[in-house]
Each structure stands twice: as C-alpha cells, then as structure tokens.
Backbone as a chain_set.jsonl record, in Angstrom:
{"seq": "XXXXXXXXXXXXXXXXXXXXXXXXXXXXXXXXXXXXXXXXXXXXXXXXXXXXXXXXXXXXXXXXXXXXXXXXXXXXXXXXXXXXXXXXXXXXXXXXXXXXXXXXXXXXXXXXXXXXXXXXXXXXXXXXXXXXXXXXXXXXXXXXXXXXXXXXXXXXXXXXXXXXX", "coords": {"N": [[41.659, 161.021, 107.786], [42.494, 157.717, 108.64], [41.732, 155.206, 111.135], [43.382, 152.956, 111.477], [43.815, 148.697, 112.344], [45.253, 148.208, 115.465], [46.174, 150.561, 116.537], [47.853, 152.813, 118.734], [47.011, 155.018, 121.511], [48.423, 157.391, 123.243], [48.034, 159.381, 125.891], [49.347, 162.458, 126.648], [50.634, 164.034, 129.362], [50.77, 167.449, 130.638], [53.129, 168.379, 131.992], [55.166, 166.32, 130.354], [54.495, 167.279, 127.461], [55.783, 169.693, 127.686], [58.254, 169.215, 128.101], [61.37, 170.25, 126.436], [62.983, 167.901, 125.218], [61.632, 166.265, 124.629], [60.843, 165.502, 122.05], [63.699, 164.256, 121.094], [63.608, 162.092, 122.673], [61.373, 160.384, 122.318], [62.53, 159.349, 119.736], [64.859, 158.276, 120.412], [63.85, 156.357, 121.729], [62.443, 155.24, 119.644], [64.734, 153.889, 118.455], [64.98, 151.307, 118.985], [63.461, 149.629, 117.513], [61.145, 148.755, 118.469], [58.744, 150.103, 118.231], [56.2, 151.17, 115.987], [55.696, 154.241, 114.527], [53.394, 154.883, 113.102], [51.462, 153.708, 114.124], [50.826, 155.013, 116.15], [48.687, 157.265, 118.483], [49.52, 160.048, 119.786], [48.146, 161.649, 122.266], [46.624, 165.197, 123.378], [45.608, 167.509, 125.704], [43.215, 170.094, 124.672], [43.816, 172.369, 126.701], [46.234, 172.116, 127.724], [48.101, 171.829, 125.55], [47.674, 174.821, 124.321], [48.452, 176.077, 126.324], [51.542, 175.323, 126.218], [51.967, 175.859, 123.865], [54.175, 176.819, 121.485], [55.879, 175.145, 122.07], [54.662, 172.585, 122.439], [54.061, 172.684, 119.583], [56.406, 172.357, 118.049], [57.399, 170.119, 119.231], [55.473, 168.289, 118.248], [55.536, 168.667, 115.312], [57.959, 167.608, 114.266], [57.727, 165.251, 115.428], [55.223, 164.321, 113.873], [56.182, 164.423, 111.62], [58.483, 162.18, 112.033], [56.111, 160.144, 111.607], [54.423, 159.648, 113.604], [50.94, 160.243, 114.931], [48.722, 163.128, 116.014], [46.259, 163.94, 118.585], [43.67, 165.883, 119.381], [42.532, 166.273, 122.439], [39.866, 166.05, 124.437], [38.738, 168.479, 123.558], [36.879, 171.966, 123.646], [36.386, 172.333, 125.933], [38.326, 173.71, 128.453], [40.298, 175.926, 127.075], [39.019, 176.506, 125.14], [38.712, 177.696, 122.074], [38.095, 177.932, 119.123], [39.9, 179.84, 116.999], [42.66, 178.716, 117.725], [42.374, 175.414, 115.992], [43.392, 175.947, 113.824], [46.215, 176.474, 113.646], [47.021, 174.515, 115.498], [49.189, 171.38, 114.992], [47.918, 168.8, 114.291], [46.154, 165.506, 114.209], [43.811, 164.589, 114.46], [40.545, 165.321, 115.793], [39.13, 165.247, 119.078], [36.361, 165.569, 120.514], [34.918, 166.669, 123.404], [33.487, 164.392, 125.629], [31.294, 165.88, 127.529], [29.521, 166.946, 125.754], [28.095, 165.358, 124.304], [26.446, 164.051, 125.824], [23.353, 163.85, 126.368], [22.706, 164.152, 123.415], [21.218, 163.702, 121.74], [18.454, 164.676, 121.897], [19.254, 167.44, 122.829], [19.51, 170.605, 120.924], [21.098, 172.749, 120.792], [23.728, 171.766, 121.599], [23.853, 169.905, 119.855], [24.211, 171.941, 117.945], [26.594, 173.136, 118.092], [28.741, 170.906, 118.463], [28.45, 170.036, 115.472], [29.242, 172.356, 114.098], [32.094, 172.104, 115.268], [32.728, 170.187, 114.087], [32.369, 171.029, 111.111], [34.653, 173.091, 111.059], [36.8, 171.33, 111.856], [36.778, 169.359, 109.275], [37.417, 171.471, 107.061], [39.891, 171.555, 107.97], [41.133, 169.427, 107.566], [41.155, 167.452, 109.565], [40.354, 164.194, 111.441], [37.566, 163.577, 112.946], [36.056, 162.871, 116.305], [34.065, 161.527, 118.549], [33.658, 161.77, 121.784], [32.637, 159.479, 124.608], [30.049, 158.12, 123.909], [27.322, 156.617, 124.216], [24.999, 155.544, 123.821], [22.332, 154.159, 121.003], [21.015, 155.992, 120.205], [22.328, 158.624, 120.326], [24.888, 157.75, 119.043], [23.646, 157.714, 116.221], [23.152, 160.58, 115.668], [25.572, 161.204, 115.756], [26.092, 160.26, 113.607], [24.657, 161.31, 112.137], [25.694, 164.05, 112.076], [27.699, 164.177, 111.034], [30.013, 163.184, 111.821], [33.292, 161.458, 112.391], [34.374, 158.686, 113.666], [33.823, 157.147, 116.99], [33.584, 156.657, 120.295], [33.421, 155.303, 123.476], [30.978, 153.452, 125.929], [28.625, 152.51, 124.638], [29.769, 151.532, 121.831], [31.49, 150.058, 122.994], [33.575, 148.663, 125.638], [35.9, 149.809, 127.566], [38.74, 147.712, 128.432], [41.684, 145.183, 129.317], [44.479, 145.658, 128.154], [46.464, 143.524, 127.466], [44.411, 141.783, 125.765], [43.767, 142.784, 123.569], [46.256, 142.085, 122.118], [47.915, 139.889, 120.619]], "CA": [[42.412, 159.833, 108.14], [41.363, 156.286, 109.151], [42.207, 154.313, 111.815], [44.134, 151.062, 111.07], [43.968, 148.111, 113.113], [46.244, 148.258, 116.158], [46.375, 151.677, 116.68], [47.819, 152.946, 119.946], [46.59, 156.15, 121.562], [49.058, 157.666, 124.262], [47.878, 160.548, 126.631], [50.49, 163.296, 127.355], [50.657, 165.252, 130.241], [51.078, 168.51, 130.428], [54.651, 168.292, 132.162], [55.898, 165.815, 129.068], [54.59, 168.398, 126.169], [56.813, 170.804, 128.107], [59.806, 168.45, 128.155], [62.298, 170.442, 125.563], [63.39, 167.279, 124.96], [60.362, 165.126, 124.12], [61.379, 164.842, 120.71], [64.57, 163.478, 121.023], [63.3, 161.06, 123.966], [60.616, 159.238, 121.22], [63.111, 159.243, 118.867], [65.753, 157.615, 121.279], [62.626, 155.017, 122.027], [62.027, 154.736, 118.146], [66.015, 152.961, 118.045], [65.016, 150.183, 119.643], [62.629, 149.373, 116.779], [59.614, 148.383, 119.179], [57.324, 150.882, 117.498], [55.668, 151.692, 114.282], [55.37, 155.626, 114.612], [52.065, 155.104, 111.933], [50.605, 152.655, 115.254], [50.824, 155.867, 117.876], [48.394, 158.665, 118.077], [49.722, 161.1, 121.02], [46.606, 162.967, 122.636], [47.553, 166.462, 124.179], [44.307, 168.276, 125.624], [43.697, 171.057, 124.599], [44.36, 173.605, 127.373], [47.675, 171.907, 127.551], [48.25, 171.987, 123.676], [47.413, 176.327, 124.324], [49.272, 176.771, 126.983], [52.842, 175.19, 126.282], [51.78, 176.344, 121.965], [55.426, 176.683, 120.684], [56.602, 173.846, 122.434], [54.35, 171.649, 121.733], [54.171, 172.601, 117.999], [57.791, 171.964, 117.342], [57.65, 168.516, 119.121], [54.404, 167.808, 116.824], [55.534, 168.936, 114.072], [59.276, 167.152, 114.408], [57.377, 163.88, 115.693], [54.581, 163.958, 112.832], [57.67, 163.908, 110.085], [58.665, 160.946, 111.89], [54.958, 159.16, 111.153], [53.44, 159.847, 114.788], [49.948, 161.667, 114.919], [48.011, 163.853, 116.711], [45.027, 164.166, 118.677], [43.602, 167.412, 120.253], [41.672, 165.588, 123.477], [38.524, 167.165, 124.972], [38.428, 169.614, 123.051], [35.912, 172.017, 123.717], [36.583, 171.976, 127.483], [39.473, 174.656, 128.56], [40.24, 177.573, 126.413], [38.241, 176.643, 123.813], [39.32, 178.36, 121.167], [38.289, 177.401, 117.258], [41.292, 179.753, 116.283], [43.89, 177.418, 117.387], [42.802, 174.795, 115.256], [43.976, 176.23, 112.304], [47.454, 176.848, 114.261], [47.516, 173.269, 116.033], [49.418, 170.135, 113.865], [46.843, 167.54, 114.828], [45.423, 164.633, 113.126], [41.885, 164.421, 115.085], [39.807, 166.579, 117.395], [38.147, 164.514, 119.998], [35.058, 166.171, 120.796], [34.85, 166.088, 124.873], [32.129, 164.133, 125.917], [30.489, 166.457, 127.818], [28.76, 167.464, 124.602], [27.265, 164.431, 123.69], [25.393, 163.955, 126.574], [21.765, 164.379, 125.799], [22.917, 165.1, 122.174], [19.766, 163.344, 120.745], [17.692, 165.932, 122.687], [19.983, 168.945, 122.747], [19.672, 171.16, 120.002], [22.248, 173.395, 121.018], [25.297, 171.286, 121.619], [24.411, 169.631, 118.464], [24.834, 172.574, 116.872], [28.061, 173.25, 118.335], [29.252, 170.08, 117.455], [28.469, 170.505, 113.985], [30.432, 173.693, 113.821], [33.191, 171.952, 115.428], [33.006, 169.212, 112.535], [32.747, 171.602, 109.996], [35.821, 173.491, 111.056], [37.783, 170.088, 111.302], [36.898, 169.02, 108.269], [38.167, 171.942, 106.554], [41.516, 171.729, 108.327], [41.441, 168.117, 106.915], [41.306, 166.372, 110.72], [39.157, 163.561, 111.218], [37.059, 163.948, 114.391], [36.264, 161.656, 116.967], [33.187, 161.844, 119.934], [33.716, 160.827, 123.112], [30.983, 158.761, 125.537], [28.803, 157.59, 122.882], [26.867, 155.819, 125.427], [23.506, 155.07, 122.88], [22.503, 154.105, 119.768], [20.497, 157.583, 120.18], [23.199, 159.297, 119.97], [25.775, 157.402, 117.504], [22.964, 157.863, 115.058], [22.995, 161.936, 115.516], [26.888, 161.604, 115.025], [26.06, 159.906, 112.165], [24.234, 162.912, 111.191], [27.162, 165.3, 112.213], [28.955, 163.74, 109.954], [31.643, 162.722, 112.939], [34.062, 160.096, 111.652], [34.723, 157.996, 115.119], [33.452, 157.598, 118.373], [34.315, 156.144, 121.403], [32.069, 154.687, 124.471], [30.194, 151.966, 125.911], [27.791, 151.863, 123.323], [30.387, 150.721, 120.753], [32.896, 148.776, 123.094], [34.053, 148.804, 127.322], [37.721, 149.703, 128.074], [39.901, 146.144, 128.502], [42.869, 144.965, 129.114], [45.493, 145.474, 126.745], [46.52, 141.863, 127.136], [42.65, 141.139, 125.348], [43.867, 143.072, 121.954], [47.164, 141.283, 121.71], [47.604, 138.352, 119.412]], "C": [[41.514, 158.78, 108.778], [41.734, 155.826, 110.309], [42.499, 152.507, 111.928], [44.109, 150.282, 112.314], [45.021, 148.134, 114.237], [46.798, 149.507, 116.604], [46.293, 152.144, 117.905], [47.509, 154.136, 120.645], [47.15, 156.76, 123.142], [48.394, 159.437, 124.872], [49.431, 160.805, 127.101], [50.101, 163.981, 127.994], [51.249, 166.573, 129.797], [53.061, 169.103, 130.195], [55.454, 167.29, 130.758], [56.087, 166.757, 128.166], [55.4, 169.101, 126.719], [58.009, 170.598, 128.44], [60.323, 169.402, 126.509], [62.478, 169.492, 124.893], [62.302, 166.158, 124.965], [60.534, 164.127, 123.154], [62.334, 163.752, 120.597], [64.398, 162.375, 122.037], [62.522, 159.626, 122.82], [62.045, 159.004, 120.736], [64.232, 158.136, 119.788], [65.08, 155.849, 121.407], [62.979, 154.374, 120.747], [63.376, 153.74, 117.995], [65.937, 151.573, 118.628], [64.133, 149.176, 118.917], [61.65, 148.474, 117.314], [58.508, 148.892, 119.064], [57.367, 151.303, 116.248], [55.464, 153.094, 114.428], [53.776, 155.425, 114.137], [51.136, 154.275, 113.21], [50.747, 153.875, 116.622], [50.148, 156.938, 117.264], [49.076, 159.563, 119.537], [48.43, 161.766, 121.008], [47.554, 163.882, 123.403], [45.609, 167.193, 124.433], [44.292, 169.49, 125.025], [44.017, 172.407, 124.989], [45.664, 173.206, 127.544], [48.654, 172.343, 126.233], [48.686, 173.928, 123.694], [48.445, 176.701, 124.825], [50.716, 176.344, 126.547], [52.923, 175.539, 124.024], [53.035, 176.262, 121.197], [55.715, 175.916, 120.568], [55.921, 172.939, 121.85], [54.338, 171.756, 120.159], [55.232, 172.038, 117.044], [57.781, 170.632, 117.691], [56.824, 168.047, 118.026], [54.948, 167.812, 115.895], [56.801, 168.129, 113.886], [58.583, 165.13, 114.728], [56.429, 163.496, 114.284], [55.468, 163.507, 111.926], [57.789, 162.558, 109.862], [57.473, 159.496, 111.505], [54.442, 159.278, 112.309], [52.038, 160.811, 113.886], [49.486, 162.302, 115.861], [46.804, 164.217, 116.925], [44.295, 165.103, 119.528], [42.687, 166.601, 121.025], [40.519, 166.457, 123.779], [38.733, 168.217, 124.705], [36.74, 170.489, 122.811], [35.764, 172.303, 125.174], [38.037, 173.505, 126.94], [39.652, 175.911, 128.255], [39.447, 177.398, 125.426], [38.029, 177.312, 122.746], [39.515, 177.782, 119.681], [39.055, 178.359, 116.914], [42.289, 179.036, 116.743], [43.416, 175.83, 117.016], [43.525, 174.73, 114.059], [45.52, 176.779, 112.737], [47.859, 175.761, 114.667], [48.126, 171.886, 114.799], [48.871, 168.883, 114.426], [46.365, 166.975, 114.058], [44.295, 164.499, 113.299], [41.794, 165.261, 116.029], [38.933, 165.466, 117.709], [37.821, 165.767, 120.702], [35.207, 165.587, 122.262], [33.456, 165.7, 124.397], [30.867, 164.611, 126.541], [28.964, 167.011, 126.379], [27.839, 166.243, 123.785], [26.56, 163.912, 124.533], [24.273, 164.495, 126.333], [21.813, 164.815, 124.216], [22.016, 164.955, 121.224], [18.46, 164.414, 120.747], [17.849, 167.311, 122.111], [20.387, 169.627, 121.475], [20.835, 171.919, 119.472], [23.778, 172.759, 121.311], [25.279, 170.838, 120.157], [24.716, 170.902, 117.354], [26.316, 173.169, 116.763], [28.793, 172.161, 117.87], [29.447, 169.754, 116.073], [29.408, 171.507, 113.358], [31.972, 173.125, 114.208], [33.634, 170.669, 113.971], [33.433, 169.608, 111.242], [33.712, 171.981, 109.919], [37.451, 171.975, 110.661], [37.932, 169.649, 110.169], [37.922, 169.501, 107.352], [39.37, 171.61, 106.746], [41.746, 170.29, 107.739], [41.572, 166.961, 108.179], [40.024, 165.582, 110.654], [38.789, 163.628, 113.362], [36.333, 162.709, 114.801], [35.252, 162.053, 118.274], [33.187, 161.248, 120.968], [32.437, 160.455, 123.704], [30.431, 158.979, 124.925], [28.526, 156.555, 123.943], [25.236, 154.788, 124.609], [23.552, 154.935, 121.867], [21.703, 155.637, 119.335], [21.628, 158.576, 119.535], [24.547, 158.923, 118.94], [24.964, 157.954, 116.226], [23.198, 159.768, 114.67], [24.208, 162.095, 115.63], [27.183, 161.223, 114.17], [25.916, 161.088, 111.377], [24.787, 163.851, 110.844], [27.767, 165.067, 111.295], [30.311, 163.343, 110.889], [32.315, 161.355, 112.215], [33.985, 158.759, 112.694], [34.175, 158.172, 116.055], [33.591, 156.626, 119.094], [33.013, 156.003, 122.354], [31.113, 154.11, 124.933], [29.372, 151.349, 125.32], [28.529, 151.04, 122.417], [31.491, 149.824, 121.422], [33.169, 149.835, 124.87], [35.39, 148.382, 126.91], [37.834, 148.31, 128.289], [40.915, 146.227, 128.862], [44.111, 144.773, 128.124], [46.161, 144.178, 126.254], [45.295, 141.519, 125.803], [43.14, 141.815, 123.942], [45.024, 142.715, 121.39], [47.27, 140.559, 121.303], [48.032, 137.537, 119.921]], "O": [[40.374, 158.833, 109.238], [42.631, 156.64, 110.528], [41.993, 151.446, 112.293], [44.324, 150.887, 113.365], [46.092, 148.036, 113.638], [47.939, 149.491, 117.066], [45.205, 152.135, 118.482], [48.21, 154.83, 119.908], [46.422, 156.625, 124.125], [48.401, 160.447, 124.168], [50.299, 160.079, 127.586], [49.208, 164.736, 127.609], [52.012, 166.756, 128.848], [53.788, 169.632, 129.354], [56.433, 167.837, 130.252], [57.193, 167.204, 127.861], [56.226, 169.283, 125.825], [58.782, 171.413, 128.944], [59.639, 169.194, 125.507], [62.242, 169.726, 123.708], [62.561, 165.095, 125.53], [60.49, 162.898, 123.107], [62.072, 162.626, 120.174], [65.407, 161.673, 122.119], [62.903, 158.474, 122.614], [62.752, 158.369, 121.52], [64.073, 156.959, 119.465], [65.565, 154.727, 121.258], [63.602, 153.319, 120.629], [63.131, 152.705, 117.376], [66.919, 150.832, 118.672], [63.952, 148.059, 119.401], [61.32, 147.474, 116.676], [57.451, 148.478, 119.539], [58.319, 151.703, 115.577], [54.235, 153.032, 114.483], [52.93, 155.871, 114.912], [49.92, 154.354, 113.035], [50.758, 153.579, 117.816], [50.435, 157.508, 116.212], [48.459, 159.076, 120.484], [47.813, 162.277, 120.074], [48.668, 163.665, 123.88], [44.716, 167.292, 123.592], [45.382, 170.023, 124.819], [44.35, 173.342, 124.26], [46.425, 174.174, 127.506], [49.669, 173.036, 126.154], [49.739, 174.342, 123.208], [49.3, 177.409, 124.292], [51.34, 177.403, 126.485], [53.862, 175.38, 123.244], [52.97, 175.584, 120.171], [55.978, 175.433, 119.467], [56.348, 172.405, 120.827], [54.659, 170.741, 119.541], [55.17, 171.532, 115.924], [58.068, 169.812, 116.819], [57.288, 167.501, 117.025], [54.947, 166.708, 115.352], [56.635, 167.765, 112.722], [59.044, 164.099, 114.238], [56.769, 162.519, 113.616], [55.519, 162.354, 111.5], [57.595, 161.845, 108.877], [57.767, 158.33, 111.243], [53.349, 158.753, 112.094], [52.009, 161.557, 112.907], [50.007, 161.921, 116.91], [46.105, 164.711, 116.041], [44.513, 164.858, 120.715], [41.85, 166.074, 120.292], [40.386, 167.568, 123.266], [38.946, 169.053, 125.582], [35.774, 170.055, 122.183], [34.593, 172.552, 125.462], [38.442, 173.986, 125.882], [39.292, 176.875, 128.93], [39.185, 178.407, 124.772], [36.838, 177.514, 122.51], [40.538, 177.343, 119.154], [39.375, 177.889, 115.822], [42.972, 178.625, 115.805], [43.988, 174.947, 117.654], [44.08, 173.801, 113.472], [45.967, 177.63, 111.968], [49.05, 175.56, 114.427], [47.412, 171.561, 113.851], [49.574, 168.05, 115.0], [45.994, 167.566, 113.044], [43.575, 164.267, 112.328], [42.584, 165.78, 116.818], [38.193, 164.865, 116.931], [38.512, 166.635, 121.236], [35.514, 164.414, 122.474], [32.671, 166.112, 123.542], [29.744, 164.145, 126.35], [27.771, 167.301, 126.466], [27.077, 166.394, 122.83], [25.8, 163.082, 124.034], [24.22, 165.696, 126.07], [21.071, 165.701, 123.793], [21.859, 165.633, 120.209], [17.745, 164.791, 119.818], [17.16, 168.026, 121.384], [21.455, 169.331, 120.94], [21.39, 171.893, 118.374], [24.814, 173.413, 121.191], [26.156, 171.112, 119.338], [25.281, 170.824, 116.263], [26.969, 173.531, 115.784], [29.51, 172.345, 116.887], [30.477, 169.266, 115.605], [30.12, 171.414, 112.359], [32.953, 173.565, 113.608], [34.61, 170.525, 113.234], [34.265, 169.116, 110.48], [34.299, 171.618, 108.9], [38.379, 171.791, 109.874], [39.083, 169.45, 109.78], [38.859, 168.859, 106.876], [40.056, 171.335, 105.761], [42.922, 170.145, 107.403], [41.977, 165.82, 107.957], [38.972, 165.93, 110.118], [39.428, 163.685, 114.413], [36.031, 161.766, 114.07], [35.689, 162.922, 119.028], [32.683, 160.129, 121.069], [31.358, 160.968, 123.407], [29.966, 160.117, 124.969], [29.363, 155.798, 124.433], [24.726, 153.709, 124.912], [24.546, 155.365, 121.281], [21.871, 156.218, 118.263], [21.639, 159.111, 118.427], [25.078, 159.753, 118.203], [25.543, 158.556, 115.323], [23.379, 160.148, 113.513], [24.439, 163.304, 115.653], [28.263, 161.482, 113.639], [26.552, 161.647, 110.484], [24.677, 164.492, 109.798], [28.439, 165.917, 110.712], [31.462, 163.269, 110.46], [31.722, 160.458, 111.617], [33.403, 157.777, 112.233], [33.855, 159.337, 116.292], [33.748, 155.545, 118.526], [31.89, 156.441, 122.106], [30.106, 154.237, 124.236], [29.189, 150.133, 125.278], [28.097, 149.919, 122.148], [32.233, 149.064, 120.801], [33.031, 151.026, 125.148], [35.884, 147.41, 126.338], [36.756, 147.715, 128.315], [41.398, 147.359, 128.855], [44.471, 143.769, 127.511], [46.367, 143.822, 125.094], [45.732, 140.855, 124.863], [42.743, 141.119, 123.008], [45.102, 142.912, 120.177], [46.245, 139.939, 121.584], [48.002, 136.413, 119.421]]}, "num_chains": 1, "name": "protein.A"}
C-alpha cells in the first residue's frame, strides 16, 4: 500500500483497543460524515496489539471492512514476536526507531531489519522506519527495501493547521 495525500495517522491507547465498544464508537463518528475511513491509519503498538489480541482483532478486522487501516507501531520493542504478524490485520509495520540508530554502521540491526521487511512483505504490509534522522541512513533503507520513513531528515513534526488547505 501507498500513502495518499492527506493521510491521518491516529495513535490508540491501550485502554481504547480494549474498549468492547470501539467499533461501534468510529462507526457512530463515521455518521457524521467528517471522515474518509481510506484518510485514517489507526496505530496500536505492538505490546498493546498482543496483549488485548482478540479484541483488538475483531475491532480491526470490523473497522478495516469499513476502509480504516492499520499500523503495528514500534514494533520490535515489547513482545516482539514475528509470529503475530501473520495473526495481526495490519496494513504497515513501523519499524521502532531504536533500530535505525547507527543503522549505516550496525550490521546487526540491519540485519534484523531486513528480516523484519522480508516477513512484511510476504504478509503483503508495507513497512515504515521510524527516526530517519540522515541521509546515511535513508539510503540503507533504501537498501532494505523499506517503503516509508519518518524523521527529521525527511520533514519536522508541525502544526496540523500548516497541512490544511
């Protein structure tokens, strides 16, 4: 997947994913026709994602339908666990940033990162590196083959006013 212009990217807490009633809460939102579902990714980390697993799966999977996506956050961090990607309904794995620190250098994360690329791929998610801070290192997630990345190298947080028309 790509990322289209305007694309909004909501962090969930832990306590939300574990709202029963999540689902029907968007959906309640969605009647007010102030959002595009296809313009929201939900992030869920992923020791949150692990721990509440049912729950969140059914909201995912009940919200994706509606055109939301999903993004497994610092992943890589927590339980870390490459079998629940192939169990999670997620549209991207963001790569914590811890791992791209020194990643021009570091032989060994890059090869972890790589492995985490490859696995994504398969599953068909597009992956995403956090704190890209250099052109050092964009270039060696070039190499990864990473789709996206995030951090002051390519662009400083703003005000959401500043991407409004």
């Amino acid at each position: 997947p790509t990322v289209p212009p305007g694309l909004y990217s909501i962090n969930l807490s832990g306590k939300t994913v574990a709202r029963a009633d999540l689902a029907d809460m968007v959906e309640e939102f969605l009647e007010t026709g102030q959002t595009d579902p296809g313009r929201v990714i939900f992030e869920i980390t992923e020791s949150v994602m692990v721990q509440n697993l049912a729950l969140a799966r059914t909201n995912s999977e009940r919200l994706k339908y509606i055109g939301f996506r999903f993004a497994l956050d610092d992943f890589g961090t927590g339980f870390s666990s490459m079998r629940y990607l192939r169990d999670l309904p997620v549209d991207y794995l963001k790569i914590d940033g811890a791992f791209f620190q020194n990643l021009e250098r570091d032989k060994v994360n890059q090869s972890i990162v790589r492995s985490m690329v490859e696995v994504a791929k398969v599953l068909g998610m597009c992956t995403v590196a956090e704190y890209v801070g250099s052109e050092a290192i964009l270039n060696v997630c070039v190499d990864l083959g990473i789709d996206l990345v995030q951090g002051y190298h390519v662009g400083e947080p703003g005000p959401i006013r500043q991407l409004q028309p």
